[in-house]
DSSP file (Angstrom, degrees, kcal/mol; ACC not computed):
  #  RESIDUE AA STRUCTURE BP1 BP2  ACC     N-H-->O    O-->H-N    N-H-->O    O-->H-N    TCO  KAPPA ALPHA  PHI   PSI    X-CA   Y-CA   Z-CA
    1    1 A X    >>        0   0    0      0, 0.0     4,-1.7     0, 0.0     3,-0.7   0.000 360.0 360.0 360.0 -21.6    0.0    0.0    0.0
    2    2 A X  H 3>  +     0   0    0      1,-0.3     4,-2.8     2,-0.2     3,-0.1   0.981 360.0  62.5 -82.9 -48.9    3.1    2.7    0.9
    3    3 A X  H 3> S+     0   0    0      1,-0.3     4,-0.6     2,-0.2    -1,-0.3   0.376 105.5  33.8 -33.2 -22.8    4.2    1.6   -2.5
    4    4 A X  H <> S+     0   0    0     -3,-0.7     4,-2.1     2,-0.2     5,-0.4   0.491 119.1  57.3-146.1 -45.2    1.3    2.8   -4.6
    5    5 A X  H  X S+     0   0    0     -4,-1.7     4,-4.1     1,-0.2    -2,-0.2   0.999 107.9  56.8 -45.5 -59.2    0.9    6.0   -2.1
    6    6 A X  H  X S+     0   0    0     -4,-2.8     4,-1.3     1,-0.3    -2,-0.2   0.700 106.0  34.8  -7.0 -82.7    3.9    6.3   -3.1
    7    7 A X  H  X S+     0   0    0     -4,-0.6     4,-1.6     2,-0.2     5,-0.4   0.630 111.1  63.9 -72.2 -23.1    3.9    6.5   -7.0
    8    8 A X  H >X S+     0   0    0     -4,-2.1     4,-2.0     3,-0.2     3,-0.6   0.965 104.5  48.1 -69.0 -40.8    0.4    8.6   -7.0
    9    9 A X  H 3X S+     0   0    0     -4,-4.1     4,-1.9    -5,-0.4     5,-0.5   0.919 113.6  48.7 -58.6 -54.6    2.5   11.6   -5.0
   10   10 A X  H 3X S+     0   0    0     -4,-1.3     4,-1.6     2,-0.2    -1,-0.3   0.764 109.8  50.6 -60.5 -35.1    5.2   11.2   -7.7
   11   11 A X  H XX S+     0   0    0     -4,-1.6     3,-1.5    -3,-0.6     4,-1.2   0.965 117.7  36.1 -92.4 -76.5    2.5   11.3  -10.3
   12   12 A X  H 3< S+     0   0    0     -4,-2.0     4,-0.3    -5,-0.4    -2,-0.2   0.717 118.2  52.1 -59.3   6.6    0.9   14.7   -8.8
   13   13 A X  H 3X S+     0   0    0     -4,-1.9     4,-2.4    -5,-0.5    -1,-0.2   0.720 116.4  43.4 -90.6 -33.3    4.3   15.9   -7.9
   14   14 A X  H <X S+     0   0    0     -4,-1.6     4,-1.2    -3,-1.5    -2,-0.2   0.819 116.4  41.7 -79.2 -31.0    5.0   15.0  -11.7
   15   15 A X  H >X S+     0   0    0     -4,-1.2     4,-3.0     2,-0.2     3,-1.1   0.951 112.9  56.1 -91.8 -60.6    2.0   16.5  -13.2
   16   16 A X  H 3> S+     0   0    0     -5,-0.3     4,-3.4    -4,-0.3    -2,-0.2   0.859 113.9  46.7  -0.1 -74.6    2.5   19.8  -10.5
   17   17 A X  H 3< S+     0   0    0     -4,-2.4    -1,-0.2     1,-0.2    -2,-0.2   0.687 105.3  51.9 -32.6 -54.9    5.9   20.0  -12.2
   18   18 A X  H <X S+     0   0    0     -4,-1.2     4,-0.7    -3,-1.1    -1,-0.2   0.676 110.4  57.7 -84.4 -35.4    4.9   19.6  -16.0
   19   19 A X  H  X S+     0   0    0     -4,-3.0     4,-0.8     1,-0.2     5,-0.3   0.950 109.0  39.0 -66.0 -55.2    2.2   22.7  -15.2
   20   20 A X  H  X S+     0   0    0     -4,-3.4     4,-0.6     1,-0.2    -1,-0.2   0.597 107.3  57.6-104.3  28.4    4.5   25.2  -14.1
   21   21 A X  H  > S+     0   0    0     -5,-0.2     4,-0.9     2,-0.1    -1,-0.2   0.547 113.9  42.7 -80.4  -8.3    7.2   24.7  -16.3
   22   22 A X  H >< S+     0   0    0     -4,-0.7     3,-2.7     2,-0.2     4,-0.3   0.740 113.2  56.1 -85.3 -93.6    4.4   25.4  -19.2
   23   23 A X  H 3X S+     0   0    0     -4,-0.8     4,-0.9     1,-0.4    -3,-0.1   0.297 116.7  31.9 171.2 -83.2    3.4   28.1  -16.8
   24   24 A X  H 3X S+     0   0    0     -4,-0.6     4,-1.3    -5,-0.3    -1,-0.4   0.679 116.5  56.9 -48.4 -34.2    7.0   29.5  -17.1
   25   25 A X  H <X S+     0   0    0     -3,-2.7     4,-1.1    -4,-0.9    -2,-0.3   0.916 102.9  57.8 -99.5 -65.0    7.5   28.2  -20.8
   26   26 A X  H  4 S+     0   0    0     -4,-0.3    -2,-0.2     1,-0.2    -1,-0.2   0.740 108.4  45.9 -43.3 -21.4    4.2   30.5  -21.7
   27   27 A X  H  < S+     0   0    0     -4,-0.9    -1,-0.2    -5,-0.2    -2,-0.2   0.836 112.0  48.4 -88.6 -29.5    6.0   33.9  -20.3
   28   28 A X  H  < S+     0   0    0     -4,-1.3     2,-0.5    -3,-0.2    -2,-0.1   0.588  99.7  61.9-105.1  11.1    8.9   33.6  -21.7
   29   29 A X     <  -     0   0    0     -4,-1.1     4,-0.3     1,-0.2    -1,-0.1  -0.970  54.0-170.7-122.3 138.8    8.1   32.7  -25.4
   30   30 A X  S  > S+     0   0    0     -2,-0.5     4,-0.7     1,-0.1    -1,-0.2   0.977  90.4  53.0 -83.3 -56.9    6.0   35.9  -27.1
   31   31 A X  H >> S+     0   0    0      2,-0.2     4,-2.0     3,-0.1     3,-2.0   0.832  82.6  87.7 -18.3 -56.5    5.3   33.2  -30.4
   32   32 A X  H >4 S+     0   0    0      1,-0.3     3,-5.7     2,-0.2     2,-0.7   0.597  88.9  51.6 -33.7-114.1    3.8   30.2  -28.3
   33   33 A X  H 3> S+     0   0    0      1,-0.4     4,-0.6    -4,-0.3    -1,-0.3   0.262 101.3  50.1 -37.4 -20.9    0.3   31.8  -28.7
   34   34 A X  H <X S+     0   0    0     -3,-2.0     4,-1.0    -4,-0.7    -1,-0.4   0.688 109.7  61.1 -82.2  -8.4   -0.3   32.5  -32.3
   35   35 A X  H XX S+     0   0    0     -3,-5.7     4,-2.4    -4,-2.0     3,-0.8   0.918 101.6  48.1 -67.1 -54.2    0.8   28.9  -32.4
   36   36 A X  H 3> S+     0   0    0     -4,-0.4     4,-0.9    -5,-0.4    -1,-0.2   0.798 111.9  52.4 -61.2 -20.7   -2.0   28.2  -30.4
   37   37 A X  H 3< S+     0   0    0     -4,-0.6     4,-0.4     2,-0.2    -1,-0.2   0.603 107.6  51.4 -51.5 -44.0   -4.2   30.2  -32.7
   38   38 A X  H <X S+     0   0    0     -4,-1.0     4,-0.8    -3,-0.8    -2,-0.2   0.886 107.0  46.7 -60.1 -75.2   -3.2   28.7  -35.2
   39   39 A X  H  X S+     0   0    0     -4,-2.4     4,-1.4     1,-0.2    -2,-0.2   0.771 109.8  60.9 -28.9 -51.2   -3.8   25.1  -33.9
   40   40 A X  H  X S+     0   0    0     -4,-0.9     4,-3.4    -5,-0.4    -1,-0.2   0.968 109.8  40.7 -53.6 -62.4   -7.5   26.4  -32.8
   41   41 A X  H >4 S+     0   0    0     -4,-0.4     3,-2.8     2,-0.2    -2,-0.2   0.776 114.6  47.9 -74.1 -97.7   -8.4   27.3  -36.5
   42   42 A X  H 3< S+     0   0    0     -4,-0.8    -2,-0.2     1,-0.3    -3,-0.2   0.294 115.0  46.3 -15.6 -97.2   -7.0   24.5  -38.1
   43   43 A X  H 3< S+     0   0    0     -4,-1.4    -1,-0.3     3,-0.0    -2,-0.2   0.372  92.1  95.8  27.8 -56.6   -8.6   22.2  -35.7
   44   44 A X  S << S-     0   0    0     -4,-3.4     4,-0.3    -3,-2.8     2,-0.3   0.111  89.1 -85.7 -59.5 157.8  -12.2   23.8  -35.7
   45   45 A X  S    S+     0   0    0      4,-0.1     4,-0.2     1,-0.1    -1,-0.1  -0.581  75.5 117.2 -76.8 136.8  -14.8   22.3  -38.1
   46   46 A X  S    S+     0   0    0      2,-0.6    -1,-0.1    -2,-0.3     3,-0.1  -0.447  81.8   3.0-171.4-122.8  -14.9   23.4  -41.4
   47   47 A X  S    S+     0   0    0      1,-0.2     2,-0.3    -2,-0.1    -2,-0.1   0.911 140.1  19.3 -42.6 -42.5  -14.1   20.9  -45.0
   48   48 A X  S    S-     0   0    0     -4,-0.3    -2,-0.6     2,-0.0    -1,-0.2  -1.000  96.6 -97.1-157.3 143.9  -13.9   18.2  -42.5
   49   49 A X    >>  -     0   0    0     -2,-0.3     4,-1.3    -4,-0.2     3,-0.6  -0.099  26.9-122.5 -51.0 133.4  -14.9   17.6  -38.9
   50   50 A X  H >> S+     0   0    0      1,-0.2     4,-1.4     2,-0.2     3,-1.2   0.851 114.5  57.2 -39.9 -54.4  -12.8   18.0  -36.0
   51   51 A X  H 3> S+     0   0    0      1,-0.3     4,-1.4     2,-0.2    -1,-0.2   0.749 103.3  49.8 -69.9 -38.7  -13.3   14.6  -35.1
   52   52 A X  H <> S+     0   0    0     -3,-0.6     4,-0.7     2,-0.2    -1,-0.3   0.514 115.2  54.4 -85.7  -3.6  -11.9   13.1  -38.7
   53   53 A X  H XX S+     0   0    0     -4,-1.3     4,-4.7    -3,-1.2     3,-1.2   0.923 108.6  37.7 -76.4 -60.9   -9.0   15.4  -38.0
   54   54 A X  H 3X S+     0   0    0     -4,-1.4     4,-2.1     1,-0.2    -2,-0.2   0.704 118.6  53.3 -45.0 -33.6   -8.1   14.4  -34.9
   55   55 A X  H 3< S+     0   0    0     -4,-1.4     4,-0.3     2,-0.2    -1,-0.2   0.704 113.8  45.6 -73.3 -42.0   -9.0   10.7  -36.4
   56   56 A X  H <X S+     0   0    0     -3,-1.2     4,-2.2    -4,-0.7    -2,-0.2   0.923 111.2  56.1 -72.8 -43.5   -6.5   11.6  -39.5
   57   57 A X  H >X S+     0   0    0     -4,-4.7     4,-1.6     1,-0.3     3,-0.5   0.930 104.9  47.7 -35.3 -67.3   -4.0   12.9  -36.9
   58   58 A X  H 3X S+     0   0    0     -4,-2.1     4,-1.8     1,-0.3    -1,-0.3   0.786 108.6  54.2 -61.6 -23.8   -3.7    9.8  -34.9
   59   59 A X  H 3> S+     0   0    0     -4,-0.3     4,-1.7     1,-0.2    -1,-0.3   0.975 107.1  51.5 -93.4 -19.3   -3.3    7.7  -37.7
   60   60 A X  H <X S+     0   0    0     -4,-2.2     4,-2.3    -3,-0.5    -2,-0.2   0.860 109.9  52.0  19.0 -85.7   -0.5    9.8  -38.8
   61   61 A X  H  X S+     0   0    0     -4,-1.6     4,-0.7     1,-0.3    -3,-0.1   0.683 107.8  49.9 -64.7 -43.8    0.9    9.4  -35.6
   62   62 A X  H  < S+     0   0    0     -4,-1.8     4,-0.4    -5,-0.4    -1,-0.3   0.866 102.6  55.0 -48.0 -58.2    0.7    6.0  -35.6
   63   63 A X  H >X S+     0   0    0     -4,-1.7     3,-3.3    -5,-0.2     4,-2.5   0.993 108.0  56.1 -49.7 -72.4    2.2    5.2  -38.8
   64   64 A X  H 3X S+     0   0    0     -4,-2.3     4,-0.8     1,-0.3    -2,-0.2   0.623 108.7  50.9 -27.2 -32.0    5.3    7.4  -37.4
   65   65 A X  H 3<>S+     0   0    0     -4,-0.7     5,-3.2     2,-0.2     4,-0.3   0.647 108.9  42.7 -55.8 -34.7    5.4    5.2  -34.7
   66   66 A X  H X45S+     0   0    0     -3,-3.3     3,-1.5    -4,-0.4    -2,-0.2   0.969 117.5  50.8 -81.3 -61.4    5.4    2.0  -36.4
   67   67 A X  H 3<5S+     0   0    0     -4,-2.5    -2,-0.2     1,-0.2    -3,-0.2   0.938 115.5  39.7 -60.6 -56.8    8.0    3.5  -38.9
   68   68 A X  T 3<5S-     0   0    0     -4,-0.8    -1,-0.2    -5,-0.3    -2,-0.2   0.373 105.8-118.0 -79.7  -6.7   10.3    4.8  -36.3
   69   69 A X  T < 5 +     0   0    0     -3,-1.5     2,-0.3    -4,-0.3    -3,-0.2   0.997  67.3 148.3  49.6  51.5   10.1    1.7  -33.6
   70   70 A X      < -     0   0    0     -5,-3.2    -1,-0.2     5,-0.0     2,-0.2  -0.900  57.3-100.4-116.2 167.8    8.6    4.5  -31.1
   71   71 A X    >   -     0   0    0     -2,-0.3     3,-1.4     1,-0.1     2,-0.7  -0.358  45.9 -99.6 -79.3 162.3    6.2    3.5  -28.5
   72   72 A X  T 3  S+     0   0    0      1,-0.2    -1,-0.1    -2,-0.2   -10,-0.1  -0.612 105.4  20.7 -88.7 116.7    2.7    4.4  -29.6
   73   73 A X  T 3  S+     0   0    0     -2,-0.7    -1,-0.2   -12,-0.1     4,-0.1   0.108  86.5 123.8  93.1  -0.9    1.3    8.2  -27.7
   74   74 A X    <   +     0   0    0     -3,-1.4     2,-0.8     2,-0.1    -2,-0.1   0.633  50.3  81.8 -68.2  -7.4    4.9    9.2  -27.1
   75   75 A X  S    S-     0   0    0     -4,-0.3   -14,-0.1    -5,-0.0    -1,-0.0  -0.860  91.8 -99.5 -93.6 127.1    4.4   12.1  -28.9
   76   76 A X        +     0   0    0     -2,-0.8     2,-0.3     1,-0.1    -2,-0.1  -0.143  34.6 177.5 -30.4 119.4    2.8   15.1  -27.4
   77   77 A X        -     0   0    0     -4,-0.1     2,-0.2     0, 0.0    -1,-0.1  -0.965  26.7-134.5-133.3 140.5   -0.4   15.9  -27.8
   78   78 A X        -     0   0    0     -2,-0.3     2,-0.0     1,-0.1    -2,-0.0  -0.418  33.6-126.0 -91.1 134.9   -2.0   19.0  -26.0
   79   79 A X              0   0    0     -2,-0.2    -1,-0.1     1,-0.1     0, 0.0  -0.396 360.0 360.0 -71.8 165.6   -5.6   17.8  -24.5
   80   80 A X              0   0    0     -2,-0.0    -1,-0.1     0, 0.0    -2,-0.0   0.272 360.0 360.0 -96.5 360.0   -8.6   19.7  -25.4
């Protein structure tokens, strides 16, 4: 049981972490947000549903995986 107490603090100490260094990461780069502007509009429904984007993405992502003998979701992707 201390074991598994254990790894959850590390995993909300980890998650903590990963927030304010984007926190920190957001102040200091002026760019970062038209990226995210960018991302938005693309993203949004328009010729083709957000969902068959997101659908195209991951299989994308997949392939890259496969090709590149990476594990599969090891690339970033920002939640919604």
């Amino acid at each position: 049981m201390r074991l598994v107490m254990s790894k959850n603090s590390e995993k909300k100490r980890s998650i903590k972490d990963r927030k304010e260094l984007y926190m920190q990461f957001l102040k200091g780069v002026k760019t970062y947000p038209f990226f995210l502007e960018l991302e938005e509009k693309a993203s949004s429904d328009g010729a083709l549903s957000k969902k068959s984007k997101e659908l195209i993405a991951l299989s994308i992502n997949d392939g890259l995986a496969i090709g590149n003998r990476v594990e599969r979701g090891s690339v970033f992707q920002r939640e919604s």
